[in-house]
C-alpha positions in Angstrom: -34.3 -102.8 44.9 -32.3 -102.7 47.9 -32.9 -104.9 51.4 -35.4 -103.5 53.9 -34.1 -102.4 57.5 -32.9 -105.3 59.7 -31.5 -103.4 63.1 -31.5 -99.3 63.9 -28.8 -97.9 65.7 -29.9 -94.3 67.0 -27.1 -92.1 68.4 -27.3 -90.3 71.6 -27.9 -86.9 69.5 -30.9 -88.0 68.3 -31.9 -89.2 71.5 -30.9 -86.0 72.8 -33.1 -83.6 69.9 -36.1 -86.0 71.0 -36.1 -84.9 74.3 -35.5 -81.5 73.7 -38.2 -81.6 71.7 -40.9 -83.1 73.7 -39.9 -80.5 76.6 -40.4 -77.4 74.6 -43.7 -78.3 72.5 -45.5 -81.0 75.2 -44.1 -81.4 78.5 -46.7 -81.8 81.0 -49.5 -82.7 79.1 -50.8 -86.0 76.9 -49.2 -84.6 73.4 -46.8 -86.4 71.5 -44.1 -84.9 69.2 -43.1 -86.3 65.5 -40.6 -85.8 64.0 -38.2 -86.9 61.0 -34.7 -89.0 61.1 -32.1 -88.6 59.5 -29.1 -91.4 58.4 -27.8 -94.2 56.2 -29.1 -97.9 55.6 -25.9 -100.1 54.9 -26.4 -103.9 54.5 -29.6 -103.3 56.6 -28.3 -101.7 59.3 -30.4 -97.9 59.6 -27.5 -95.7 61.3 -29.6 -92.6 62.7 -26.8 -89.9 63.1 -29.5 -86.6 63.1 -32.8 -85.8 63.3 -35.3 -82.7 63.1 -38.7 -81.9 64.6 -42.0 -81.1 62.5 -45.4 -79.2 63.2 -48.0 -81.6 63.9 -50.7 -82.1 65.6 -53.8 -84.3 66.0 -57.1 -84.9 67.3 -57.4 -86.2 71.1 -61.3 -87.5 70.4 -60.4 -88.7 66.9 -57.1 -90.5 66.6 -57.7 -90.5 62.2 -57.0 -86.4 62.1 -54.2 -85.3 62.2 -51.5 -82.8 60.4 -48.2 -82.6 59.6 -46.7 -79.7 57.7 -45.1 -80.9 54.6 -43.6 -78.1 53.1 -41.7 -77.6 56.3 -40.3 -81.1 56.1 -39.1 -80.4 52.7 -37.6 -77.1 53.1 -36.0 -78.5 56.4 -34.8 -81.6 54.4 -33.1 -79.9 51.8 -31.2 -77.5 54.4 -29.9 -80.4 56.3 -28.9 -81.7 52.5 -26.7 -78.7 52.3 -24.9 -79.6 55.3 -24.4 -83.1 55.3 -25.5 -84.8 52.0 -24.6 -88.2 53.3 -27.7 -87.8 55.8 -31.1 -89.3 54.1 -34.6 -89.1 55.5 -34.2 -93.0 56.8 -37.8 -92.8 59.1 -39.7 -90.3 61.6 -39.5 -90.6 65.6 -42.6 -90.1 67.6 -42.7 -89.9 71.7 -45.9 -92.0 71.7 -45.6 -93.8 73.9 -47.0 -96.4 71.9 -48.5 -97.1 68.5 -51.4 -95.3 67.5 -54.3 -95.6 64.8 -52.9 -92.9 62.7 -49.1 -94.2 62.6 -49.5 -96.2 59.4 -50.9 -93.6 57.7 -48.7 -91.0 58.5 -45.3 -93.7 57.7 -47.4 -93.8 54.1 -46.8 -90.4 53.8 -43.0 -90.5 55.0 -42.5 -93.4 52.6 -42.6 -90.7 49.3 -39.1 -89.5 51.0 -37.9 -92.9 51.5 -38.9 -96.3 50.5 -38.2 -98.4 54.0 -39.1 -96.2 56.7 -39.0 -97.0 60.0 -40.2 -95.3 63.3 -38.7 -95.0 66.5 -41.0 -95.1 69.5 -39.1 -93.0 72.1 -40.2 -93.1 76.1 -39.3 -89.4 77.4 -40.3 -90.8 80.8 -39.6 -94.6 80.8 -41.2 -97.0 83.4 -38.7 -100.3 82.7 -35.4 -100.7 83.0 -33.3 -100.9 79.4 -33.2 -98.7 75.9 -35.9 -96.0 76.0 -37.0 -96.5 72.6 -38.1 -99.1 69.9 -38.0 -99.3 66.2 -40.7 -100.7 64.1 -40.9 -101.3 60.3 -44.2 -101.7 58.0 -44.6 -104.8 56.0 -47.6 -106.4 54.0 -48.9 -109.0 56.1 -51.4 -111.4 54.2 -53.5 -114.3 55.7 -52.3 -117.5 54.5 -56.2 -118.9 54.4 -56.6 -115.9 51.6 -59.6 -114.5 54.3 -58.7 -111.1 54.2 -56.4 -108.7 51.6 -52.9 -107.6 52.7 -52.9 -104.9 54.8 -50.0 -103.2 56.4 -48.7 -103.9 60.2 -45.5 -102.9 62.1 -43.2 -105.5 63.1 -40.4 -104.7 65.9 -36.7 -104.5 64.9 -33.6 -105.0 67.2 -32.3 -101.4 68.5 -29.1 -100.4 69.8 -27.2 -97.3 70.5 -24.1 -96.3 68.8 -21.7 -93.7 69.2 -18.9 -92.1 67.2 -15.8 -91.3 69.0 -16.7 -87.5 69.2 -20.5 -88.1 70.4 -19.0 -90.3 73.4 -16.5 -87.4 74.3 -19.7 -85.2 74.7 -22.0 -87.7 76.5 -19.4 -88.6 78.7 -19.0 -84.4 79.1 -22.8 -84.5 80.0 -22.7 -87.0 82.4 -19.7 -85.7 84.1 -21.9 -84.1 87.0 -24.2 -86.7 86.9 -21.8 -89.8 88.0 -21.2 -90.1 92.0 -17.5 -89.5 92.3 -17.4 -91.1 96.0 -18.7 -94.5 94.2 -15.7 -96.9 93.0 -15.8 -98.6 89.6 -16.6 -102.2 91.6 -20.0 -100.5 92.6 -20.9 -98.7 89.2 -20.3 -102.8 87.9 -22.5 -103.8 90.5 -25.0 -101.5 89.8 -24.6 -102.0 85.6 -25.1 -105.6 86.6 -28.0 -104.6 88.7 -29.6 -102.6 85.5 -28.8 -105.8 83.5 -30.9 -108.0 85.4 -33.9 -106.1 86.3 -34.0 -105.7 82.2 -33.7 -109.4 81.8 -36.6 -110.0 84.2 -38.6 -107.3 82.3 -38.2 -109.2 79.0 -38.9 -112.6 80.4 -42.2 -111.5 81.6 -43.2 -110.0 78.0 -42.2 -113.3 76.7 -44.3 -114.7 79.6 -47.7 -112.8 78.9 -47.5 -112.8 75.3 -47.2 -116.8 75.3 -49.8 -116.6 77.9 -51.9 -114.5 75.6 -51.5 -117.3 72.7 -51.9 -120.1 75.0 -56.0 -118.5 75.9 -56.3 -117.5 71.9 -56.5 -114.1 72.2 -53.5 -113.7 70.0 -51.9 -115.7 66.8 -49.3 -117.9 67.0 -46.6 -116.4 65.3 -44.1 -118.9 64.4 -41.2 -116.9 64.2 -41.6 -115.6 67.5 -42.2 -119.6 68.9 -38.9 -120.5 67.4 -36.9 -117.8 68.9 -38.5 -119.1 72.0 -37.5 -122.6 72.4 -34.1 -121.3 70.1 -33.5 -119.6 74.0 -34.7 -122.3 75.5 -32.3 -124.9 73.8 -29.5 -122.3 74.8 -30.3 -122.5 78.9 -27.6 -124.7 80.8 -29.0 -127.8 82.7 -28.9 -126.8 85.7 -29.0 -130.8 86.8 -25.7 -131.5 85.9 -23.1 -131.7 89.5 -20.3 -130.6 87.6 -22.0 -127.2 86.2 -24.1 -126.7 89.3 -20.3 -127.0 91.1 -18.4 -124.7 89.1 -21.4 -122.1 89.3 -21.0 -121.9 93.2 -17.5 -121.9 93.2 -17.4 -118.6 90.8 -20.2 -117.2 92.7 -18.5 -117.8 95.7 -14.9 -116.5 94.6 -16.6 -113.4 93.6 -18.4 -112.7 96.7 -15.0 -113.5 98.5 -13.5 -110.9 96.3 -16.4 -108.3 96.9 -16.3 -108.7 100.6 -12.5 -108.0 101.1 -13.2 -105.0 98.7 -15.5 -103.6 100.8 -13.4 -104.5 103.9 -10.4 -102.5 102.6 -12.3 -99.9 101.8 -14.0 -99.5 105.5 -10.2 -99.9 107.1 -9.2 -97.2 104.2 -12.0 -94.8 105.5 -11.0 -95.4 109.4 -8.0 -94.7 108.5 -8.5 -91.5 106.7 -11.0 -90.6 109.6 -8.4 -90.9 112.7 -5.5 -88.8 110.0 -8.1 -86.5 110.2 -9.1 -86.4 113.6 -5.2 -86.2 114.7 -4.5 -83.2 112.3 -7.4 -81.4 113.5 -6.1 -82.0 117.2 -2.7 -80.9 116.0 -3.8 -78.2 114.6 -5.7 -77.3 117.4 -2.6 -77.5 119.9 -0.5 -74.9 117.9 -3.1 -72.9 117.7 -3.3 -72.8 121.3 0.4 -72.7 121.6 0.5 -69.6 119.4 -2.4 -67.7 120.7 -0.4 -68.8 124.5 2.6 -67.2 122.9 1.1 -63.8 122.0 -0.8 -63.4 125.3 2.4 -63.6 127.0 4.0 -61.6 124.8 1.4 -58.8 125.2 1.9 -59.2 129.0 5.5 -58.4 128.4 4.9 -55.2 126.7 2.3 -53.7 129.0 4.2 -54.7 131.8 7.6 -53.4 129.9 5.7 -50.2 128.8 4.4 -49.6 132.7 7.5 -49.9 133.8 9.1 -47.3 131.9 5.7 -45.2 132.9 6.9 -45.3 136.1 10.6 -44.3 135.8 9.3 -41.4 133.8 7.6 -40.4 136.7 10.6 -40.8 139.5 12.7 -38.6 137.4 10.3 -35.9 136.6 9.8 -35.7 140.1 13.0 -35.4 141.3 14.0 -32.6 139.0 11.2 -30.8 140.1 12.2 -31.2 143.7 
């Protein structure tokens, strides 16, 4: 039997189909899309390298009704076999943007195609900073005081997105309109950095409210989650030692010092362009001036060449008449 899912890395085509997806069957309205993925699980890892979109729909008053055409999924499934037979049915994707009543039931049914699903929550229109989607797997959970029978729940996997060589050739082709060109690489680190933190903050208050939330006892301790916890909290540098709070500064402060002459050079370098510019355009506007002097006096010289010979044309005419 072999090892359920562990991490899911979702390529940028998938990420790509989903979106495409949501905008032609429910943009602008409170619909979500479902659809089925397409991969490998390796030493539980779930690659997700494709993915197709499937006829469903469900019932806004009662979240238990819903359909989902199977025979489409089959015939689409043994298409895509044609093509690639590598690719598996490894889970389905919906746009959510959350979990829902009916999203055991309908990973039930996507478990006769494959025996460890997973699903893949993606946000078409994402409020927090960091990956627009999250991956969830069902397992049996059973209460330890033997209260209740085992029942089925989702628990959250780690996500990532990877990228063959080819797939980052084309994002990179997508995004080549998209990027600022006047922005240097020192301000696109800045701004990944920026990205980075605000994602960090984002996470700490998750952490924050869901300890909060077991701390009041409106939510079960789990002891896994405790343990990664304090496992982060054993990892944080103390911050009360002089000789870490010194070499902090100093790095901090040789950065700055390094991001401050950047920016200085790159002002002088913009005057500088600015006054080559401003002396060509008065260059150019002298020999322009010079020319357009030169013609004038040139035309002078032809009317006044041209009314001069006018006017011995006229002496001799009249003196052979006389």
């Amino acid at each position: 039997m072999p090892a359920g899912p562990e991490k899911v890395v979702l390529h940028p085509l998938v990420l790509l189909s989903v979106v495409d997806h949501y905008n032609r069957v429910a943009k602008d309205t409170k619909k979500r899309v479902v659809g089925i993925l397409l991969g490998e699980l390796y030493k539980g890892t779930v690659d997700v390298t494709n993915s197709f979109a499937l006829p469903f729909e469900e019932d806004d008053h009662d979240p238990t009704i819903w359909f989902l055409d199977h025979s489409y999924l089959e015939q689409m499934y043994k298409m895509f076999k044609k093509v690639n037979a590598r690719e598996k049915i490894v889970g389905w994707y919906s746009t959510g943007p959350k979990l829902r009543e009916a999203d055991l039931d309908i990973n039930e049914l996507i478990r006769q195609f494959c025996e460890h699903p997973v699903l893949v929550i993606c946000e078409v229109q994402p409020k927090e900073v960091g990956l627009p989607f999250t991956a969830y797997h069902s397992v049996d959970e059973v209460r330890t005081d033997g209260t209740e029978k085992a029942k089925k729940v989702f628990n959250s996997l780690p996500t990532e997105v990877g990228q063959t060589e080819a797939e980052e050739i084309g994002v990179e082709h997508l995004l080549r309109d998209v990027k600022d060109a006047t922005l240097s690489s020192l301000a696109g680190d800045v701004a990944s950095k920026l990205l980075a933190l605000k994602g960090l903050q984002s996470r700490l208050e998750e952490i924050s409210e869901y300890l909060g939330l077991v701390v009041s006892g409106k939510l079960p301790a789990n002891h896994d989650i405790i343990n990664l916890v304090q496992e982060i909290f054993n990892l944080l540098p103390n911050m009360n030692v002089e000789s870490l709070s010194m070499s902090l500064a100093v790095k901090s402060n040789d950065m700055m010092h390094v991001i401050y002459i950047a920016s200085l050079v790159r002002s002088i370098l913009a005057l500088h362009k600015l006054i080559d510019n401003k002396e060509q355009r008065l260059w150019q506007e002298r020999e322009t001036a010079k020319k357009e002097k030169a013609e004038e006096k040139a035309k002078k010289e032809k009317d006044r060449k041209e009314a001069k010979d006018g006017a011995g044309g006229k002496d001799s005419e009249a003196a052979k008449d006389g």
